[in-house]
PDB file of N, H, CA, C and O in Angstrom:
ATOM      1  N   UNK A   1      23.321 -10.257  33.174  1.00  0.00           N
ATOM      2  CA  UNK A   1      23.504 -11.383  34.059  1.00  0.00           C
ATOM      3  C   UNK A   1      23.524 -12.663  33.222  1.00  0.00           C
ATOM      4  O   UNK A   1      22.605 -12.939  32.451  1.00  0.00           O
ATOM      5  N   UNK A   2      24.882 -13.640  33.445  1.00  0.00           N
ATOM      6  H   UNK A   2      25.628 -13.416  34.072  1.00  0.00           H
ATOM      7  CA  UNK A   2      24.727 -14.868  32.788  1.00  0.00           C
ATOM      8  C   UNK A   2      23.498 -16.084  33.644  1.00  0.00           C
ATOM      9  O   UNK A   2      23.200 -16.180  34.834  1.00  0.00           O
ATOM     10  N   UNK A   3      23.046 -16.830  32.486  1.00  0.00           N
ATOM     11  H   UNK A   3      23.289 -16.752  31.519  1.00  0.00           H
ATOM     12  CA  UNK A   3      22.276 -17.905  33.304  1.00  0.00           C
ATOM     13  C   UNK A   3      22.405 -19.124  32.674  1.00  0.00           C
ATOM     14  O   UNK A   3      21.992 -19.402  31.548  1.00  0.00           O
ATOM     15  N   UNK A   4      23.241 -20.138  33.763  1.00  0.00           N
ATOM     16  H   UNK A   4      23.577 -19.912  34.678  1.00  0.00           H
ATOM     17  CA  UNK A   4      23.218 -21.831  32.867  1.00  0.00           C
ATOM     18  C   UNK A   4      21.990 -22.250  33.125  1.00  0.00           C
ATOM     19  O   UNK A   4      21.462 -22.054  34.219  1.00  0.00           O
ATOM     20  N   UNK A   5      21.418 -22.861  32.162  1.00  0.00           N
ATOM     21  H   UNK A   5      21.847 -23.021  31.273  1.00  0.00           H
ATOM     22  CA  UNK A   5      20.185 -23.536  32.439  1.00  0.00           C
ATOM     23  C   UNK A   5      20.667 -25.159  31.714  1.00  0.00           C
ATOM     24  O   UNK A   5      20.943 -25.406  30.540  1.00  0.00           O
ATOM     25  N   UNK A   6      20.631 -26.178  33.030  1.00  0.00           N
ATOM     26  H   UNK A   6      20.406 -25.977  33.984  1.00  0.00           H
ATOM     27  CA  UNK A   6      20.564 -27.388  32.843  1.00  0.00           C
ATOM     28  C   UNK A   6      19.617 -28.652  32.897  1.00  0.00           C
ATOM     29  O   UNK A   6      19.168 -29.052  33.971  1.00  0.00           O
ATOM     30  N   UNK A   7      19.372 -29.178  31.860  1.00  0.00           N
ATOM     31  H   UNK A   7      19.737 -28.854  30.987  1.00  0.00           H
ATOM     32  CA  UNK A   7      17.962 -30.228  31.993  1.00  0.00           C
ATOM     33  C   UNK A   7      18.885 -31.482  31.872  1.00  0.00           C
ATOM     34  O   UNK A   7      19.825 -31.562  31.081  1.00  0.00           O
ATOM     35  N   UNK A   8      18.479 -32.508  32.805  1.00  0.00           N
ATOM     36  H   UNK A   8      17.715 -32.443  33.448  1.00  0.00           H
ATOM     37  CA  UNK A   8      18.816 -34.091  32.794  1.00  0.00           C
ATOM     38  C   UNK A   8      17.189 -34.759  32.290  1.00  0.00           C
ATOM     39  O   UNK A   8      16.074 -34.518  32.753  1.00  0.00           O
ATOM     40  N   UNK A   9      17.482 -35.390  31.513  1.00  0.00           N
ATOM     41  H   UNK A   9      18.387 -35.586  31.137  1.00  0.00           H
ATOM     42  CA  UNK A   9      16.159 -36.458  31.117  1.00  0.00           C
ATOM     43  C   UNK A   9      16.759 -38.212  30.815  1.00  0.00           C
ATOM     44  O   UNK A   9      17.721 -38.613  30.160  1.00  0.00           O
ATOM     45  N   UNK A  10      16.186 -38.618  31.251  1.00  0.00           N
ATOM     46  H   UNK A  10      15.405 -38.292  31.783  1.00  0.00           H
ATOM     47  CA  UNK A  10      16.344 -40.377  31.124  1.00  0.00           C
ATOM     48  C   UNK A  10      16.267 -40.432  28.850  1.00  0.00           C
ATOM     49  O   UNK A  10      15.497 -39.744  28.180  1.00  0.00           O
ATOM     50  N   UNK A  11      16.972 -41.117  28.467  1.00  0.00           N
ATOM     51  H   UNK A  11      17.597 -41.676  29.012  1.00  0.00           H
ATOM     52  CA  UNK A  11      17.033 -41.653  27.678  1.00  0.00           C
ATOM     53  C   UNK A  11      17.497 -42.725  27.129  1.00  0.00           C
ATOM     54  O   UNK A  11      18.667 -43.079  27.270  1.00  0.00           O
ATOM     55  N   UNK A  12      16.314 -43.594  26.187  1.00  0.00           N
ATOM     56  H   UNK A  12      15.364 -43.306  26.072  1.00  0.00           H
ATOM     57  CA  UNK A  12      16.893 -44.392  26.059  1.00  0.00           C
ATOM     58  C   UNK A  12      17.954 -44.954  24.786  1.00  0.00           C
ATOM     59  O   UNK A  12      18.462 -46.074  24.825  1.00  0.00           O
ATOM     60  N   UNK A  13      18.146 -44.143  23.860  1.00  0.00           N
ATOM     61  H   UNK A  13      17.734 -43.232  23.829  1.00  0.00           H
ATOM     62  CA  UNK A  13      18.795 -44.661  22.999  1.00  0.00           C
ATOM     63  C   UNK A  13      18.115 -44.072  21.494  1.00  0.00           C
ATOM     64  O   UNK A  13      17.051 -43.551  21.829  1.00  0.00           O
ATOM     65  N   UNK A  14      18.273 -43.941  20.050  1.00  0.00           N
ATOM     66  H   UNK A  14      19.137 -44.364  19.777  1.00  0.00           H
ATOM     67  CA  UNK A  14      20.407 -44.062  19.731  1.00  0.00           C
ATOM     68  C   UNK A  14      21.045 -42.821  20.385  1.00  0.00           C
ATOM     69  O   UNK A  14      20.537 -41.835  20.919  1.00  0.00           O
ATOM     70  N   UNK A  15      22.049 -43.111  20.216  1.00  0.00           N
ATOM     71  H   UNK A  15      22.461 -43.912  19.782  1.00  0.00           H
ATOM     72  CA  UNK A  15      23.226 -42.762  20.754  1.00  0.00           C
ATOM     73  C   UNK A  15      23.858 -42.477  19.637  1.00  0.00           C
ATOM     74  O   UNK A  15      23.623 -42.834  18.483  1.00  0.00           O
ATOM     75  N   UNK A  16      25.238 -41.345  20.377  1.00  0.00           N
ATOM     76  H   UNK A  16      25.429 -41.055  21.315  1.00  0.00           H
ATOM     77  CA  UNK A  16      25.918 -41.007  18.882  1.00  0.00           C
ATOM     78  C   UNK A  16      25.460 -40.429  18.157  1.00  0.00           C
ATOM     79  O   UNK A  16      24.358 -39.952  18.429  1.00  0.00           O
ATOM     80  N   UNK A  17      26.233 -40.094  16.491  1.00  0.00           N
ATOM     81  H   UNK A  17      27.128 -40.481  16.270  1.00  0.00           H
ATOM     82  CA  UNK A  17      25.676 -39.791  15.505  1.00  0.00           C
ATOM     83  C   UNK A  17      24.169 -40.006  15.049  1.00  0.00           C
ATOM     84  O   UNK A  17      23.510 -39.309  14.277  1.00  0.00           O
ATOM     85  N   UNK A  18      23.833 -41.065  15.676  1.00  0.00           N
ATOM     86  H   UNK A  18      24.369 -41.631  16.303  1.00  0.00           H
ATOM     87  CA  UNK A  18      22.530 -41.074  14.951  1.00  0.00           C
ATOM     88  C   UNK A  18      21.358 -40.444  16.205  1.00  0.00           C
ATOM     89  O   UNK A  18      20.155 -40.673  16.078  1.00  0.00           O
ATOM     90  N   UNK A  19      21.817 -39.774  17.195  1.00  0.00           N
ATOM     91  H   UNK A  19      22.794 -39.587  17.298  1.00  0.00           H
ATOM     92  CA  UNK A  19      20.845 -39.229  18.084  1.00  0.00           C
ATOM     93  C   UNK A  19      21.043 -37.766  17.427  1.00  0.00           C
ATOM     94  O   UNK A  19      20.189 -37.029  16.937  1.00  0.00           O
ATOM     95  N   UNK A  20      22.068 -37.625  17.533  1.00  0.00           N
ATOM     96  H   UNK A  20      22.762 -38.224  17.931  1.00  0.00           H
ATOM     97  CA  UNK A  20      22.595 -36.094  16.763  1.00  0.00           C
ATOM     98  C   UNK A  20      21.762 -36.285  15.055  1.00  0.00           C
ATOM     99  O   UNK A  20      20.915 -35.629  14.448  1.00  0.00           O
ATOM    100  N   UNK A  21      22.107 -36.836  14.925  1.00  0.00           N
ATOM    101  H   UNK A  21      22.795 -37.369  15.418  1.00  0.00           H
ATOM    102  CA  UNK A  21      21.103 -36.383  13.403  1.00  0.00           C
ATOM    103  C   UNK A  21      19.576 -36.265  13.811  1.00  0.00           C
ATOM    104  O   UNK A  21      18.747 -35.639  13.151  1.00  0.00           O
ATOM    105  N   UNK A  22      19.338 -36.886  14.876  1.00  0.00           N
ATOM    106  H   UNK A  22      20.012 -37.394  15.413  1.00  0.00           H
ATOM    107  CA  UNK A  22      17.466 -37.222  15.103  1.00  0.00           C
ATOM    108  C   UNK A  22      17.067 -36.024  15.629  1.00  0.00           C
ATOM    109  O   UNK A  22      15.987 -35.496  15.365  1.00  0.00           O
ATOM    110  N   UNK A  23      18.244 -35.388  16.670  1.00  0.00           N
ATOM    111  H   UNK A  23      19.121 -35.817  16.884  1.00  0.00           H
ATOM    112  CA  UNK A  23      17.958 -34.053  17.134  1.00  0.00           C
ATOM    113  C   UNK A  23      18.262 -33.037  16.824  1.00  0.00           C
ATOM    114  O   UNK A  23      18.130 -32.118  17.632  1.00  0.00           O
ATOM    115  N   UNK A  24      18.936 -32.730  15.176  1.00  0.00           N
ATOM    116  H   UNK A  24      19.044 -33.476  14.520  1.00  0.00           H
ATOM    117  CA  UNK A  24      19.044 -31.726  14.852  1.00  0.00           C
ATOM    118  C   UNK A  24      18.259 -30.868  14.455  1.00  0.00           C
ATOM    119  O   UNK A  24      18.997 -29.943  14.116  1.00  0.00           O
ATOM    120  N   UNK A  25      17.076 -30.527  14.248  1.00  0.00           N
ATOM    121  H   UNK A  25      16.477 -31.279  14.523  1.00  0.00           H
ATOM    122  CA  UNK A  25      15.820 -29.975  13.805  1.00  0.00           C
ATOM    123  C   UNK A  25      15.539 -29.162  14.987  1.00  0.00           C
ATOM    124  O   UNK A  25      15.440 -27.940  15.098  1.00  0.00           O
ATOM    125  N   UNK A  26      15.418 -30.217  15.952  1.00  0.00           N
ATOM    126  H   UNK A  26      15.498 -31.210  15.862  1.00  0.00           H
ATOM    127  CA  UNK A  26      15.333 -29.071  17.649  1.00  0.00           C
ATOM    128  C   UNK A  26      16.547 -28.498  17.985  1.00  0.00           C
ATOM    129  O   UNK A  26      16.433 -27.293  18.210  1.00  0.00           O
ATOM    130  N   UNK A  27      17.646 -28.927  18.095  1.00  0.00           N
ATOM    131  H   UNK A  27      17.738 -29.906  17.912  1.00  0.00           H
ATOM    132  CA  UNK A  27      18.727 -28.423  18.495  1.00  0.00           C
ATOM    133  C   UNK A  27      18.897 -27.235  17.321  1.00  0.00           C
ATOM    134  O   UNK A  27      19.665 -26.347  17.690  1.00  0.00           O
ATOM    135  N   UNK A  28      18.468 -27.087  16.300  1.00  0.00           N
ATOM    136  H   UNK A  28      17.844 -27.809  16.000  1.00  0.00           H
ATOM    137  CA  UNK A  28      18.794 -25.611  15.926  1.00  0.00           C
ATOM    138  C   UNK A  28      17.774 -24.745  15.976  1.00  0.00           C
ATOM    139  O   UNK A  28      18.109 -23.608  15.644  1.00  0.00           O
ATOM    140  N   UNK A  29      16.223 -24.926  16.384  1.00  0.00           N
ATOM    141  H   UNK A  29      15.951 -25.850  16.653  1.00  0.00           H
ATOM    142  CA  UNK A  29      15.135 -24.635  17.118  1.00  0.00           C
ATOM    143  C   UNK A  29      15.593 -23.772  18.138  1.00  0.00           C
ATOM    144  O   UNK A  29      15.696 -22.547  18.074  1.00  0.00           O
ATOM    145  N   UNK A  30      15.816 -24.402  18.934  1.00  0.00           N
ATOM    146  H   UNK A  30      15.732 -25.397  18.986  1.00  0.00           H
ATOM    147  CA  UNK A  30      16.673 -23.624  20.023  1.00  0.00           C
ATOM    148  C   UNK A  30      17.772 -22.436  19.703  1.00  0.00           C
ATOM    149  O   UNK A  30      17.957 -21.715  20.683  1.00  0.00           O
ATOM    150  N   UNK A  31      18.416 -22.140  18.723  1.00  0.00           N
ATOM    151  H   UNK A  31      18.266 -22.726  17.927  1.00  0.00           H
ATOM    152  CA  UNK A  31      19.016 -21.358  18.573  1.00  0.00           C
ATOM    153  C   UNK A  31      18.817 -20.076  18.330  1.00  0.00           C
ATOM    154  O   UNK A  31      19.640 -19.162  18.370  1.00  0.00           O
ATOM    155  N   UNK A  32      16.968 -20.023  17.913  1.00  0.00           N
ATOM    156  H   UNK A  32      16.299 -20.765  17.880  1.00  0.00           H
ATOM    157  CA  UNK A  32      16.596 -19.172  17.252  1.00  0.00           C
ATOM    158  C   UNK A  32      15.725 -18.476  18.283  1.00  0.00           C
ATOM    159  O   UNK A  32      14.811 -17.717  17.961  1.00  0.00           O
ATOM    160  N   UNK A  33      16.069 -18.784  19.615  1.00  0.00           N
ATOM    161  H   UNK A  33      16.811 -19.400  19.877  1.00  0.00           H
ATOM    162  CA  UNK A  33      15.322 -18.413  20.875  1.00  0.00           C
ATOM    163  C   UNK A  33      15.831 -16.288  21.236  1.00  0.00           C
ATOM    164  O   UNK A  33      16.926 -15.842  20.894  1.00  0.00           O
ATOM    165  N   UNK A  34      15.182 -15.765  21.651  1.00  0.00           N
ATOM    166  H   UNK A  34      14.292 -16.127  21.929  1.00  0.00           H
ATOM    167  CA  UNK A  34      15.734 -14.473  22.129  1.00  0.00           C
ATOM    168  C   UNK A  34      16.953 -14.501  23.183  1.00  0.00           C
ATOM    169  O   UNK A  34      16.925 -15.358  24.067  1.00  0.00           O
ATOM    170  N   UNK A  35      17.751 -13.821  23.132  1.00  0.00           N
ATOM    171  H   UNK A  35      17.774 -13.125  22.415  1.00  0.00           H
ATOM    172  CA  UNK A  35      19.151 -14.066  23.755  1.00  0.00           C
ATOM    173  C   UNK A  35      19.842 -15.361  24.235  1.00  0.00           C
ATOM    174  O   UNK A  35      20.417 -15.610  25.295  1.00  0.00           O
ATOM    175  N   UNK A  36      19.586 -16.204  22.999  1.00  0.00           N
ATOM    176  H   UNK A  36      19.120 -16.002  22.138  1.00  0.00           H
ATOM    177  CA  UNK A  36      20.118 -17.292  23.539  1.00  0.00           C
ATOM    178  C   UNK A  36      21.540 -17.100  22.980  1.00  0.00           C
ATOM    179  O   UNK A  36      21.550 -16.261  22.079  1.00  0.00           O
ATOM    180  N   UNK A  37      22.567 -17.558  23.214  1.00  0.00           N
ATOM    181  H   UNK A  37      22.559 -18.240  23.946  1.00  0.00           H
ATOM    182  CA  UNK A  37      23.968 -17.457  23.180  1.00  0.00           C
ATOM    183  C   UNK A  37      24.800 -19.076  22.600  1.00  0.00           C
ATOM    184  O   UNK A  37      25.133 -19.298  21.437  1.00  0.00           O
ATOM    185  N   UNK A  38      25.013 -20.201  24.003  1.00  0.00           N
ATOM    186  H   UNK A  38      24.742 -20.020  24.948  1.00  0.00           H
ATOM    187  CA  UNK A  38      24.922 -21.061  22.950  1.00  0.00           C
ATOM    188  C   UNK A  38      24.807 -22.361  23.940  1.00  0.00           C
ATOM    189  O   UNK A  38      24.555 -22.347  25.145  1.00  0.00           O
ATOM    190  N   UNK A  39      25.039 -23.388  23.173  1.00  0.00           N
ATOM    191  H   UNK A  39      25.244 -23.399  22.194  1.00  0.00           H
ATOM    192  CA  UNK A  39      24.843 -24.605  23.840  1.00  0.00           C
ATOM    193  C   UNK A  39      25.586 -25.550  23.808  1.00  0.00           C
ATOM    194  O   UNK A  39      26.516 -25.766  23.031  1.00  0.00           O
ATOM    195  N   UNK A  40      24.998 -26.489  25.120  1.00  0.00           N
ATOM    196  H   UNK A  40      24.243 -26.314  25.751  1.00  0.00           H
ATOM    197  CA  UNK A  40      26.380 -27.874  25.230  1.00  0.00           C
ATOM    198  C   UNK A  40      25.205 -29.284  24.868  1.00  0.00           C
ATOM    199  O   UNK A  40      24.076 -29.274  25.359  1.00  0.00           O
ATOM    200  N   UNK A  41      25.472 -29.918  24.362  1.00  0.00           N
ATOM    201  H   UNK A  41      26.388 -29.926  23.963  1.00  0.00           H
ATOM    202  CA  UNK A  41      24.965 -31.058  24.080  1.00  0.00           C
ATOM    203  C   UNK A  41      25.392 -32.143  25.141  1.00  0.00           C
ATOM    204  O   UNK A  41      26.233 -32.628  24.385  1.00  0.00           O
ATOM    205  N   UNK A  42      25.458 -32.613  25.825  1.00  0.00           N
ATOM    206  H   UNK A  42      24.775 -32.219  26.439  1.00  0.00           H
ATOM    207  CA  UNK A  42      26.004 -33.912  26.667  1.00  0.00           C
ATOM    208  C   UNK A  42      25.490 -35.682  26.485  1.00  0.00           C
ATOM    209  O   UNK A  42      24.495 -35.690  25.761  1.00  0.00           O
ATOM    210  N   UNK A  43      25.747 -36.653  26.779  1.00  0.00           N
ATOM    211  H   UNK A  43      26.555 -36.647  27.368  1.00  0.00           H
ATOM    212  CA  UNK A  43      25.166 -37.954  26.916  1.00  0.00           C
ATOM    213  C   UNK A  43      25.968 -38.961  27.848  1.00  0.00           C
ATOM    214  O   UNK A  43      27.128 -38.952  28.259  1.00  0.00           O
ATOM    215  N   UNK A  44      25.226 -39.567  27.968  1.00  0.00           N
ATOM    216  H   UNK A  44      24.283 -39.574  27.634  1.00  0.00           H
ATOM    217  CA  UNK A  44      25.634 -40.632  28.947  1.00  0.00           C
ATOM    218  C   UNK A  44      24.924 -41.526  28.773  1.00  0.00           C
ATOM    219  O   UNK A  44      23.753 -41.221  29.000  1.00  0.00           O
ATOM    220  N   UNK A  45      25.133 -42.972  28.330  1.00  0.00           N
ATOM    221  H   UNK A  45      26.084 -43.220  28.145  1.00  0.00           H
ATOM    222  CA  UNK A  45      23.958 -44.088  27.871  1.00  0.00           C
ATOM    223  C   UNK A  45      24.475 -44.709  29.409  1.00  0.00           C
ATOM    224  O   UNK A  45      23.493 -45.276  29.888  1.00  0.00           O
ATOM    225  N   UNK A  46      25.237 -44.776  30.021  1.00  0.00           N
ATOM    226  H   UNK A  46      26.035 -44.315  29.631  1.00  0.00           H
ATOM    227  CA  UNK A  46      24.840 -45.555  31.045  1.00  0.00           C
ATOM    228  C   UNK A  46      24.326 -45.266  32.343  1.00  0.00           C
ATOM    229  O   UNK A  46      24.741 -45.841  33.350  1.00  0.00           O
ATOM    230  N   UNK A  47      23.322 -44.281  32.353  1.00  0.00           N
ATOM    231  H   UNK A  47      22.986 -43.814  31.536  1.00  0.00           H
ATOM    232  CA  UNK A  47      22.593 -42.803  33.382  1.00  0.00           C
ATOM    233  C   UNK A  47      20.787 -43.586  32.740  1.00  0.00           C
ATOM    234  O   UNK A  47      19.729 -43.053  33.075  1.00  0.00           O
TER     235      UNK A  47
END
């Protein structure tokens, strides 16, 4: 059975490249989860 699992959280900023570099440590954390498959990154600074 597939399962999307989606989280919204308020953030405030950077943005861009430099959020992606800040969160890469967790974002490949996550990869190393049991059947995890894969992931979408999203943003929206004006949310």
């Amino acid at each position: 059975m597939a399962i999307v699992l989606q989280f919204d959280f308020k953030h405030k900023g950077p943005w861009g490249k430099v959020k992606a570099n800040n969160l890469k440590t967790h974002a490949e954390s996550i990869t190393r989860e049991p059947g995890f498959i894969w992931k979408i990154w999203t943003e929206n600074s004006k949310t």
